[in-house]
Residue, then its C-alpha position, 0 to 999 in steps of 0.5 A: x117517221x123520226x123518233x120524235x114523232x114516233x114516241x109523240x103518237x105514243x103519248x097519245x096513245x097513253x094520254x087516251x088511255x089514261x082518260x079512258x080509265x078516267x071515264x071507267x072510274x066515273x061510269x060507275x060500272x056503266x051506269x053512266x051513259x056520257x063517262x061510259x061513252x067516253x071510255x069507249x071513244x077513248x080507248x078506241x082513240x088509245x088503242x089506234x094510236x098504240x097500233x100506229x107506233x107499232x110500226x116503228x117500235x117492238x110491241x113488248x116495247x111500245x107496251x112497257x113504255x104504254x103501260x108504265x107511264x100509263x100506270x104513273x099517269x092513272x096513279x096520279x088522276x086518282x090522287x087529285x082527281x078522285x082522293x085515292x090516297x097513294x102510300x109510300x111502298x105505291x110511290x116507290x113501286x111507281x118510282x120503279x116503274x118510271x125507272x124501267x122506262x127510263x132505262x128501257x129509253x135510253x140504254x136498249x137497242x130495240x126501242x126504236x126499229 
């Protein structure tokens, strides 16, 4: 599998993640059958495709980029899905976060196997 494909697989992974999460904000500790269910098939999806990229990628690799741009992405549904407001050391910590990513992508020799 190319290294397009393979980080493709993982942004999927992420993406039902993030929408997962989504659901268990709007389950409302579960007393919500259709957002419960939701999260449910959700991280189910989530977590398929996260163990399809462990194929190709190192697990501690998979899961920095996994739960970074995870973390990012989740930050920014609850700003302008549910105004949860974030403050300025919370978008230099997620500046941060992007950063390691970004290095882990480009400059480590164990991204990719």
């Amino acid at each position: 599998m190319n290294l397009t494909a393979v980080y493709a697989v993982l942004v999927v992974a992420i993406v039902f993640e993030v929408l997962g999460t989504s659901a268990m904000q709007a389950a409302q500790h579960f007393t919500r059958l259709v957002p419960t269910v939701a999260m449910v098939v959700c991280y189910a999806i989530a977590f398929y495709f996260l163990s399809s990229s462990l194929r190709y990628v190192p697990v501690g690799i998979a899961y920095a980029i996994w739960s970074g741009l995870g973390i990012v992405l989740i930050s920014l549904v609850g700003y302008f899905l549910f105004g949860q407001k974030l403050d300025l050391a919370a978008v230099i910590g997620l500046g941060l976060i992007i950063a390691g990513v970004v290095v882990l992508n480009l400059f480590s020799k164990s991204t990719f196997h």
